[in-house]
C-alpha positions in Angstrom: 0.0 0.0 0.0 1.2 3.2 -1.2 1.0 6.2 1.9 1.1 9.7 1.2 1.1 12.5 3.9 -0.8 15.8 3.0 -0.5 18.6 5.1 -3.9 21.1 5.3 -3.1 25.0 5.8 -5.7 27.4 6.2 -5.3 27.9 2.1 -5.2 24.6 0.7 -4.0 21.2 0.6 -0.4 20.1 0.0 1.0 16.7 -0.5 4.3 16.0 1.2 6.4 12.9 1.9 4.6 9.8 0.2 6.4 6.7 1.6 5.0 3.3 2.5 4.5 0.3 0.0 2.4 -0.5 -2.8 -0.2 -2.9 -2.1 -3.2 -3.6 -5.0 -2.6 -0.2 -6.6 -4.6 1.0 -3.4 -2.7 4.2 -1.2 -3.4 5.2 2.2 -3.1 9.0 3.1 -1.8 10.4 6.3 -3.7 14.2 6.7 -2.0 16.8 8.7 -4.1 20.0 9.7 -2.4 23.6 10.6 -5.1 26.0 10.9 -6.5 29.1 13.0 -8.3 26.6 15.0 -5.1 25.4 17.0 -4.0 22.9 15.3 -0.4 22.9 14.3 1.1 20.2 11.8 -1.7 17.6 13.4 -2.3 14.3 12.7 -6.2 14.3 11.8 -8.6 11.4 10.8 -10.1 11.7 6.8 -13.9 12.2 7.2 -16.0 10.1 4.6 -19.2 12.4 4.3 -17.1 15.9 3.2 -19.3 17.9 1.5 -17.7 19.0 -1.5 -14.9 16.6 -1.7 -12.8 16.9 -4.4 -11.2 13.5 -5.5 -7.7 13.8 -6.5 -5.6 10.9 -8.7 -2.5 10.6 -8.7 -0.3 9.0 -11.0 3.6 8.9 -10.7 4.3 8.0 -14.1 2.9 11.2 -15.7 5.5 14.3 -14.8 4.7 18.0 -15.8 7.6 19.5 -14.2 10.4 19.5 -12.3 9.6 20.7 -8.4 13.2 22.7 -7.7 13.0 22.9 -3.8 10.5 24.2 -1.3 11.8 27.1 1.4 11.6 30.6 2.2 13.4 34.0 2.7 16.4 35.3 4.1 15.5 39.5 4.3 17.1 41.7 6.3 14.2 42.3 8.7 13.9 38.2 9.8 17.6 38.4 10.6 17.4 40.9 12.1 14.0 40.3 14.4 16.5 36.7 14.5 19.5 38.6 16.2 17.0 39.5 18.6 16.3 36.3 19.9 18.2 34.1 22.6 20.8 31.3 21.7 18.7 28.2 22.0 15.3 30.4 20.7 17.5 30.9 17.7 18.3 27.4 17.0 15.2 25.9 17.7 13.8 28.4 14.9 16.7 27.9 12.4 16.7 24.1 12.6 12.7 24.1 12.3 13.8 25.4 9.1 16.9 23.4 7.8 16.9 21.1 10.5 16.5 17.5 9.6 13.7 17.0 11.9 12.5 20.1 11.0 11.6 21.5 7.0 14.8 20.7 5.6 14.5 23.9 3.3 16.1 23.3 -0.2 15.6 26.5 -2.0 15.9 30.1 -0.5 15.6 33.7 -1.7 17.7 36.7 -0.8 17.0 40.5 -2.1 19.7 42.4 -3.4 20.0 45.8 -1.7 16.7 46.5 0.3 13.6 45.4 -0.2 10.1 46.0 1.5 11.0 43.4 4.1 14.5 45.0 5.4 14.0 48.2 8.4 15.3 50.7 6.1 16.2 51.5 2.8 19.8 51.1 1.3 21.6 50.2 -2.3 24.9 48.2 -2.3 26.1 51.1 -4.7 25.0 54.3 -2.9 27.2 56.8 -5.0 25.2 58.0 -8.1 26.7 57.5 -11.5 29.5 55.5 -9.8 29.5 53.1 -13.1 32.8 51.4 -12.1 30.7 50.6 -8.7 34.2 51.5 -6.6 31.8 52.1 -3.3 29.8 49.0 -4.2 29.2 47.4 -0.8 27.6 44.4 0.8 28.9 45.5 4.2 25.0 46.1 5.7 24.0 42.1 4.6 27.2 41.5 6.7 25.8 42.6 9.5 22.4 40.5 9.4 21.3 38.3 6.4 24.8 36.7 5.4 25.4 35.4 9.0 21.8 33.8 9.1 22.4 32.0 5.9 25.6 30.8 6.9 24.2 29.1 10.1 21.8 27.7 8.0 24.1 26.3 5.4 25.7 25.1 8.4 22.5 23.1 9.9 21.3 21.7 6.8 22.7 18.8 6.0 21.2 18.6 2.5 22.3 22.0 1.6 20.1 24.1 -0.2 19.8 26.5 -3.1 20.0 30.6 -2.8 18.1 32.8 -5.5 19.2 36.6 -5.0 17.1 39.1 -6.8 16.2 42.5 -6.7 12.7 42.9 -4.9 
């Protein structure tokens, strides 16, 4: 028998981990509920009589593309609100998120200069028509965002990818 683990957030349905065995082409599913209500990443029994059940097939064989990784953001204003907090506060968030009991992020984001999550605004080339960028500087990122990615390149054991871009 075939199990697959879905995980429900308060908007929509996600399918994560499918492990188990094949067994008459028949699956099992494992449903875990986050939600307002109080539950967080729960265990919850499948209800038979759902009105407006949607019935979803799955078949492995048929690929439409190539999932990359799943993560989040490194910004200026999480490392820094991250800074904030206490040694073993700090770890238990990071390795919730590259941990390998926790997410195990495989693909990150960075901005390039600010963006609308950092606590001010800045350019890594401040100087105006400085075309040879001589005063380009990452020295801010130094101070917040490169130090949180390198503890988290240090946690995960799988590693993970970083996309920079300009937000």
């Amino acid at each position: 028998m075939k199990r697959i683990s879905f995980l429900i957030l308060t908007m929509g349905l996600f399918a994560c981990n499918p492990q188990g065995e094949k067994e008459n082409d028949a699956m099992t599913f494992d449903i875990y509920e986050t939600s307002a209500a109080g539950n967080n990443f729960t265990k919850i029994e499948a209800k038979e009589d759902v009105e407006n059940a949607v019935e979803i097939t799955l078949n492995p064989k048929e690929e439409f593309q190539t999932i990359t990784g799943f993560g989040g953001s490194f910004t200026q204003a999480s490392a820094t609100l991250l800074n904030q907090l206490g040694k073993e506060n700090r770890k238990k968030v990071m390795d919730a998120y590259f941990g390998d009991e926790g997410s195990k992020y495989s693909l990150t984001r960075t901005h390039i200069n600010s963006c609308d999550f950092s606590t001010h605004h800045y350019s890594y080339a401040e100087v105006e028509g400085d075309k040879e960028l001589k005063n380009f500087t990452i020295e801010r990122d130094k101070e917040d965002i490169i130090p949180m990615i390198l503890e988290a390149k240090e946690i995960s054991s799988d590693g993970f990818e970083v996309i920079s871009s300009p937000w």
